[in-house]
N, C-alpha and C positions, 0 to 999 in steps of 0.2 A: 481612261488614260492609264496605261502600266508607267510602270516606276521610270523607267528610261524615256521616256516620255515627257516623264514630268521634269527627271535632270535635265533633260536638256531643254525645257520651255525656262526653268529657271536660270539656266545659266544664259539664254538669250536677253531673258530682264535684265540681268546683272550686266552685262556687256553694254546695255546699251546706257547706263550712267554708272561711268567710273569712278566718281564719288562714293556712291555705295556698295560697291562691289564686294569690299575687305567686309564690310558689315552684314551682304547676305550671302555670305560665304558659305556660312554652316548650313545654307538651305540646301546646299549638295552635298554637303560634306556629312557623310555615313548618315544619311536619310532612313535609311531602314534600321537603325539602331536601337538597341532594346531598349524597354523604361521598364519602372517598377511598378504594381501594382497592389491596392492597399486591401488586404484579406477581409471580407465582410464580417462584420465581428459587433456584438451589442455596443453602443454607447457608454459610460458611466454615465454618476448622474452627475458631476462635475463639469464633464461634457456638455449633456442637455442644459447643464445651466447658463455656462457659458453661451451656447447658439442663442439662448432664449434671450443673456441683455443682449449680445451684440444684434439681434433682429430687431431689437424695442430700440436701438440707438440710443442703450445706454450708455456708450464708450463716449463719454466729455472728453476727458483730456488723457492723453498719453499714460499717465500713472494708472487709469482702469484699464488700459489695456495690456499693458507690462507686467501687473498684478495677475491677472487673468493668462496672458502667458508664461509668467515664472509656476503657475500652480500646473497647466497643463504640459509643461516641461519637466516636470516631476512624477507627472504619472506615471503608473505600470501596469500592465503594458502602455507606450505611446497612444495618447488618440490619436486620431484619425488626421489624413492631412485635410477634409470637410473643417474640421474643428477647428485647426488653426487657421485658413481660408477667412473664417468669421473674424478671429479676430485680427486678421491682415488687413481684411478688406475696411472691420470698422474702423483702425486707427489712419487707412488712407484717407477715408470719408475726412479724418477730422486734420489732415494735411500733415500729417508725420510718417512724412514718404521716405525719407532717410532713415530714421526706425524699423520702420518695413524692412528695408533691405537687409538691416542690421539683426534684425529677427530672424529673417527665411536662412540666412547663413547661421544662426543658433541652431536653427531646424534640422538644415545639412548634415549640420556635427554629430546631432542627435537621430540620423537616419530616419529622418521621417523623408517620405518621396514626396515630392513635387506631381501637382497635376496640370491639364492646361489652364485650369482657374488659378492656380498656384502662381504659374507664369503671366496668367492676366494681371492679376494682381501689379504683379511687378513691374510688366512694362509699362502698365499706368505712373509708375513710383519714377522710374527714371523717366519718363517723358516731361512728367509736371519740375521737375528737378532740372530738364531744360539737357539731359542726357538722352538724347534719342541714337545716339551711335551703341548705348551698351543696349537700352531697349533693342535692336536690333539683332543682335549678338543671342538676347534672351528668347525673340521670335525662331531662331535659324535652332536655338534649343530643342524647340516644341518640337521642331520638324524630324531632328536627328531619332529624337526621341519616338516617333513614328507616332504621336499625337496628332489627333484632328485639329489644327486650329477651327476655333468657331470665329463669329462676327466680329466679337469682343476683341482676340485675339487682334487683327488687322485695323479695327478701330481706334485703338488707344496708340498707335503709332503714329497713325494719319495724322490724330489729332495732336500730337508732339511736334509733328512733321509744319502743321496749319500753324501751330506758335508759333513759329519760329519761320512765319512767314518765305517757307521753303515748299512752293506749292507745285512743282513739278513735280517731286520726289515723290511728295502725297500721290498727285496720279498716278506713278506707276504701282506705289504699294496697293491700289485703289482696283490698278489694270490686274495686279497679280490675284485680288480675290475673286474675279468672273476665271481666270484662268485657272484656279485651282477649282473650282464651283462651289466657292462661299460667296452667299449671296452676302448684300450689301442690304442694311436696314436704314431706315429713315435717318435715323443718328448719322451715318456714314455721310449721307449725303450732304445731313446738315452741316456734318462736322468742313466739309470742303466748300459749301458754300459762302460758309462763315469766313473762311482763309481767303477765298477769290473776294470776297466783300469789304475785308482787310487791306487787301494788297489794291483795290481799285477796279477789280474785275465782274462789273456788278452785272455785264452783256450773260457771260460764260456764267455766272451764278444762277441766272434767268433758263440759259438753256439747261443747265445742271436741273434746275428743278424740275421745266417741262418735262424730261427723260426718266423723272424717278420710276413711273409706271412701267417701265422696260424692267425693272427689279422688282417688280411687285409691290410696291412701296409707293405711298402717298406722300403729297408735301402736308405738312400739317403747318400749324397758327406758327412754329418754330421758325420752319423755312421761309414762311410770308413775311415776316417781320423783319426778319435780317435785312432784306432783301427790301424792303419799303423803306427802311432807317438809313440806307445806306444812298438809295435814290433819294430821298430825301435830305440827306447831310452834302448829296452834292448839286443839290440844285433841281432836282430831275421831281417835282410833287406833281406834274400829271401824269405821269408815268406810273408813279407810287400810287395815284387815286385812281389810274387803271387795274392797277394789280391790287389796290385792297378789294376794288368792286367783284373781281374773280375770285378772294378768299372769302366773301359774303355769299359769291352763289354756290361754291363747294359746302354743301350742306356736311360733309364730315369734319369741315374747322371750324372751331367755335372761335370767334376773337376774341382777345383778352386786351386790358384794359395798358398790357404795353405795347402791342401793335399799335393802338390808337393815340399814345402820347409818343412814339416813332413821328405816327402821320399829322399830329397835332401841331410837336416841334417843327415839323417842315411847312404847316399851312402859315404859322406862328410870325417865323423867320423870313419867308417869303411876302409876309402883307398882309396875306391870305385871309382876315380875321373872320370875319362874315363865315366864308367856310368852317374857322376852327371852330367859331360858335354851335355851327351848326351839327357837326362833327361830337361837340361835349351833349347837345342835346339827343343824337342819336344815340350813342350811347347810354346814357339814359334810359331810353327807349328800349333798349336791347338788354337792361339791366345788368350792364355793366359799371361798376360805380368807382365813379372819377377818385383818386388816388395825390396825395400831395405832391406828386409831380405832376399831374396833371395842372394843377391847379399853378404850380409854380410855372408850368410853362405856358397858360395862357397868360397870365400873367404878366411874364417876364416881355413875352411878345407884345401886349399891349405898352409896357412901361417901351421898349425899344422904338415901336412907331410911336410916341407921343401922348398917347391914351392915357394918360394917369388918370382919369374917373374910372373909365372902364377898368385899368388894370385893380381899383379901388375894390371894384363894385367883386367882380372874383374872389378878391382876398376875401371882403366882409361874407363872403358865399359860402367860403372855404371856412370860417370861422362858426357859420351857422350851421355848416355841416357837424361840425364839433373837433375838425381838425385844428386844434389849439398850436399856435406856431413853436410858443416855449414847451409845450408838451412836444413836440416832434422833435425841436433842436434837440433837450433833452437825449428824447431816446436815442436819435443818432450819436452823439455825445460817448453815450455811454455804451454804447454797439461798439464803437472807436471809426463811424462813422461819420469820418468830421467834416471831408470834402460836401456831403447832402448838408448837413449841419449848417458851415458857412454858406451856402447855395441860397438856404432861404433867411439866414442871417443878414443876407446883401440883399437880397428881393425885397425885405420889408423896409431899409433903407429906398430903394427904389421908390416905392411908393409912398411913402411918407408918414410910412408906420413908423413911429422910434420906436426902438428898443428900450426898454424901458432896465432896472437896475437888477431885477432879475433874469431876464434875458442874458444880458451882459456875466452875471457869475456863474448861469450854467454855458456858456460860452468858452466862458476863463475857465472853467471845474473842464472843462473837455479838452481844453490845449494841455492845463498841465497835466491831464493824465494820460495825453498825447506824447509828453514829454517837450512840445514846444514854451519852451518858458518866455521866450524873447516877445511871440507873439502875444502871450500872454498878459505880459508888462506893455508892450504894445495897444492892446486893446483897452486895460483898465487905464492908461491914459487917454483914451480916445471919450471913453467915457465918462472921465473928468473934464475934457476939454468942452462933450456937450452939454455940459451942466448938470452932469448928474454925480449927484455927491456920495462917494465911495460908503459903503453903509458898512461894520465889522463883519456883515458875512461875505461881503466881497474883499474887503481885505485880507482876512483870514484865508483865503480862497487863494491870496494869489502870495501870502504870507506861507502855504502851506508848498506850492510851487518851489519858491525859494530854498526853503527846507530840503528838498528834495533832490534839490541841482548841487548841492551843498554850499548855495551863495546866503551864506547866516549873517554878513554885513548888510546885504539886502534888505533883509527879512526883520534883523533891527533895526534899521532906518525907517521901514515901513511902518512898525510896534508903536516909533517916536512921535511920528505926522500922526498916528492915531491919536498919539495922549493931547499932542500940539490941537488938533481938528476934535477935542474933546469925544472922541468915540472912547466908549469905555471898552476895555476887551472883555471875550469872557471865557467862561471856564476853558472852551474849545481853544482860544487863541493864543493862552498860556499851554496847554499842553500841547500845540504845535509846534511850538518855539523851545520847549524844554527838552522836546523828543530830538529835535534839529540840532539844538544844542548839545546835548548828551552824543549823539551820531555822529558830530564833527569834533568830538574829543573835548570840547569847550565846558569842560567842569565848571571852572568858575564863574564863566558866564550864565552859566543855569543855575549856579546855586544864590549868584547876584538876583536873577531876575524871580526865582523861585522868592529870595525876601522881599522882595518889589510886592511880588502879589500877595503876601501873608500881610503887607504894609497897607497896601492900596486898592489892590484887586480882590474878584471873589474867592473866596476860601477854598481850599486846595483841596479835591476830591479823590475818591478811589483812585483812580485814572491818574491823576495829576502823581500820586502816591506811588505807584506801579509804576510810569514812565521812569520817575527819577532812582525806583530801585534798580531796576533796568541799564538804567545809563548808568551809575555810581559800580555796579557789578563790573557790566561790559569794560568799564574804562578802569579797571583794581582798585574801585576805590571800597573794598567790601568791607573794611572798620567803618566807614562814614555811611554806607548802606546800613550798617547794623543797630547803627546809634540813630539813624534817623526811623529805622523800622521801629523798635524800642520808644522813640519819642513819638510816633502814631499816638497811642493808647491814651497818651495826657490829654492831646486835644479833639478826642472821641472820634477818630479812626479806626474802625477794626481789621485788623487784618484779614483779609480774603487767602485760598486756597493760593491763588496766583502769585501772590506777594511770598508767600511760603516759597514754593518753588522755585523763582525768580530766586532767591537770597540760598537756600540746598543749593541750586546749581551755581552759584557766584562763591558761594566757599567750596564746593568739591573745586571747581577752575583753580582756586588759590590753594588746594591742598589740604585746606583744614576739616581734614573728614569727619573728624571726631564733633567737633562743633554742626555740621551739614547732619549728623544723626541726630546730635542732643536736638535741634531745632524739627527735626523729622519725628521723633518722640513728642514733643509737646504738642505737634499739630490736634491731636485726641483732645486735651485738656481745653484747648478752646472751642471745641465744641465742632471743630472741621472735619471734613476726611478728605483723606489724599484720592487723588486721580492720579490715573495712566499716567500722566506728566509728571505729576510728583513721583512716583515711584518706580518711572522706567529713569528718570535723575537721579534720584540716591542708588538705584542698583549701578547706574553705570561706574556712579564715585567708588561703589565697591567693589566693582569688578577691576578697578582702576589702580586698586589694593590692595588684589587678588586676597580679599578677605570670603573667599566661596563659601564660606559656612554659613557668613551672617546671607548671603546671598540665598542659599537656599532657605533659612528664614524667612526671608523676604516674600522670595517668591508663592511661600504655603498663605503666606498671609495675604497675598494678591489673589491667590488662587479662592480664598475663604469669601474674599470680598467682592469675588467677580471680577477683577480688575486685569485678567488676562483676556483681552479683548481687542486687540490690536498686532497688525504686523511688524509695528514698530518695539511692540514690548516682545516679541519673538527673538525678532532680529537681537535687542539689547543682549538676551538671553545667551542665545546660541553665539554668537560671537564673542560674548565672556568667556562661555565655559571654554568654546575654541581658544582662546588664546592664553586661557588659565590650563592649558593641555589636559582637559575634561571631555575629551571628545566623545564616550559612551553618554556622557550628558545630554551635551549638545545635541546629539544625535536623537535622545530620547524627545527633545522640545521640538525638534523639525520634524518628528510623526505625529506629535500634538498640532504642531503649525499644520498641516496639510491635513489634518482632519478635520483644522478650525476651517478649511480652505482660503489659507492663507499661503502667501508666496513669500520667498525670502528675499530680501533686495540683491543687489548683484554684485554689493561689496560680500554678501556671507555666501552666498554662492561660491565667488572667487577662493574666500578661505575653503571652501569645503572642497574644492577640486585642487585647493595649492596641498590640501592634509590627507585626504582622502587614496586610497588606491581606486583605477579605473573600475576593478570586481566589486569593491565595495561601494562607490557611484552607484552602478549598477543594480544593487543591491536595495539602495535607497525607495 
């Protein structure tokens, strides 16, 4: 097919839904247009190291992968556009699809080129974002550019196109990869099937599958299952027990153990039980092992027809298996998986398991970290109501919720019915209520209750000691911090490295420099040593001073101690001397930073492009 050829098959697609048309505009529009290509050149090893975590999926959260690209945004020469690709693609993995974008436009500025993996990236970023008009815009890119799209390319649009329950549009983007002759992969298929299965289209998903082999492409346990769950959620289980028996005889899918609770929920729901039994036994059989959804949905199915033994007899199964229910609640709990959570939190109601009063606090411990407080208070009445007596770790539990919401009237009414219902609090329950208190500005209320428990309660620990230096700082009250850290030592408190810090940074806030060193000075004579924290805090008070002599003091002395060992004590650094107008300084810690391979954050960046000339950037 020559180029004319191809504008004008495209511009027939485009005619025939006017909706998209302005979006695949650019697929005509200078098609043969040049792109850049990136010179084959060794790696560094800053580089390789990079590929190496984002392969290992060590990119957790947003902060390793902004680290990792302020460092390779510094290099020189640019790596490679492969290299940044990694860390694009890890931070989309981990749904910081707006960062992405936010990046490949740093990238732009910085001349690195774009390739079609560059653009995959991307149009994945705007699709999950619910942007499928600019994804498109990014596709019509590729083209100008006179890049091959591959699979990938036409995939991540489909699949923008299938959310967003716009399943026409999908075919045609679907019609233009046989028309350009990019084949379509298994994913492709799945990804439309899943959309027609969505939208109620479960006939056309049937033949969608039958046809995969016209693309070379098998259904696999993927497309089987969509497509049984969906016959099954609308009523259709011999149909679904048709078509699992077909995904049995294709000896290249192997079933997995959610295809089978797809077909289980629907024997479940239907009456079917006999079958479902038969159903968890074969699997078995097939050494596939039943799963706590499984288990919840035979279950659930017996407790709906009436079955409460039978539904009994599973649960006790489930439990022999070692699926422990408060182990599971638990971990969904804390996954922020609360919808599973409550699922088998009402199933054991169901059957006539009660929850018992720890059940109940990691339940509570999951709303408030949910942030549902209401439900929260909800539930620890539910479970007073069934006779089960609030124990101080469920109080404390829904005591720490409060704290939280910043409803502190709450959280002391609650403290009261403790002392009323003879619960003693303990150490945890005072410093939840002190931290609360101190957080909603309520001085006096924390240093009332702080003598409550020197009065009544157990005696006031490290923690307890910290929190209120903390709060007394935060809120100006740093004479009443000082005199209470000073009165530690009578009643055999020692002061930790933490308690130093906390009180350095609460007199540098108030200006009292000179007092924030004497105290920085004595930390030696007790026998401590400062940390990173402690000494990226008094430099900043000094840079705050523009005392830079004692600063570079400082710094030999951090240096002697190992204590230059963070991006944050960089950053403290280079943005002193920057705005102490030390810029040969500065300058000198940012080729320290990038050999510790460290990155600077984006506020010292800013400064160094606000001070800096473009040749000198450059330079860098």
């Amino acid at each position: 097919m020559n180029l004319g050829q191809k504008k004008s098959l495209i511009t027939r697609v485009i005619s025939n839904h006017h909706h998209y048309s302005f979006l695949l505009h650019s697929f005509v529009r200078d098609y043969y247009g040049s792109g850049g290509n990136n010179k084959s050149r060794k790696i560094s090893q800053l580089e390789s190291h990079v590929r190496d975590e984002c392969k290992s999926g060590k990119i957790k959260k947003l902060d390793d992968g902004l680290r990792y690209f302020d460092q390779l945004i510094l290099e020189r020469p640019l790596p490679s556009n492969d290299t940044f690709n990694h860390v694009l693609s890890s931070l989309s993995k981990i749904k910081c699809y707006s960062d992405v974008i936010m990046l490949y436009k740093k990238m732009s500025l910085q001349g690195v080129e774009p390739k079609v993996s560059t653009f995959n990236i991307l149009i994945n970023c705007c699709c999950q974002l619910g942007n499928v008009n600019h994804g498109f815009c990014l596709l019509g890119k590729i083209l100008k550019r006179v890049y091959n799209p591959s699979t990938i390319t036409f995939n991540t649009p489909i699949k923008g196109l299938c959310i967003k329950n716009e399943i026409e549009p999908a075919f045609e983007v679907f019609a233009k990869m046989s028309q350009l002759r990019v084949q379509p992969d298994a994913y492709t298929c799945n990804t439309l099937i899943h959309g027609l299965c969505r939208t109620g289209q479960v006939g056309r998903a049937l033949r969608l599958k039958n046809m995969m082999g016209k693309w070379n492409c098998r259904p696999n346990v993927v497309s089987y299952c969509m497509i049984i769950d969906t016959l099954c959620k609308g009523g259709l289980v011999d149909e679904a027990l048709v078509l699992f028996s077909e995904m049995l005889r294709d000896l290249d899918v192997v079933p997995n153990v959610v295809v089978c609770n797809s077909l289980m929920n629907g024997l479940c729901i239907s009456g079917r039980l006999n079958e479902a039994k038969r159903l968890l036994e074969e699997m078995a059989s097939r050494g596939i092992s039943a799963n706590v959804m499984t288990y919840n949905t035979i279950i659930h199915g017996h407790c709906l027809h009436g079955q409460q033994e039978e539904a009994r007899k599973y649960f006790d199964e489930m439990l022999y298996r070692g699926i422990s229910p408060n182990i599971v609640i638990d971990s969904h709990c804390k996954d922020g998986m609360m919808e599973d959570a409550e699922g088998l939190f009402k199933l054991m109601d169901k059957i006539n398991i009660k929850p018992d009063r720890i059940t109940y606090t990691i339940m509570m411990d999951g709303l408030c970290l949910a942030g549902r407080l209401q439900e929260t208070v909800k539930l620890f009445d539910t479970m007073v109501d069934r006779g089960l007596e609030p124990d101080v770790i469920s109080c404390s539990t829904l005591m720490d919720g409060y704290c939280k919401n910043r409803k502190l009237d709450e959280a002391m009414q609650l403290f009261k019915k403790m002392e009323q219902n003879k619960l003693k609090p303990t150490i945890v329950t005072y410093n939840i209520l002190l931290r609360g208190l101190y957080r909603d500005g309520r001085v006096e209320a924390a240093k009332n209750l702080f003598n409550v428990m020197q009065t009544f309660g157990p005696s006031p620990n490290e923690v307890t000691y910290g929190t209120m230096l903390d709060g007394l700082c935060k809120n100006g009250k740093i004479e009443e911090a000082i005199e209470l850290f000073e009165s530690m030592e009578g009643i055999g408190i020692l002061a930790n490295i933490e308690m130093y810090t906390i009180l350095i940074h609460g007199l540098c806030r108030a200006d009292q420099l000179e007092d924030a060193r004497k105290m920085f000075h004595e930390i030696p004579e007790k026998g401590l040593v400062p940390n990173v924290v402690t000494y990226n805090t008094m430099m900043s008070g000094l840079f705050h001073r523009k005392m830079l002599l004692e600063v570079d003091k400082l710094i030999i002395e951090m240096e002697e101690k190992c204590c230059l060992t963070t991006a944050r004590t960089y950053d403290t650094i280079i943005k002193g001397f920057l705005k102490g107008k030390e810029t040969e300084k500065a300058l000198q810690f940012l080729r320290k930073m990038r050999e510790r391979k460290f990155a600077p954050c984006d506020f010292v960046i800013s400064l160094l492009m606000s001070i800096l000339s473009t040749e000198e950037l450059k330079d860098l």
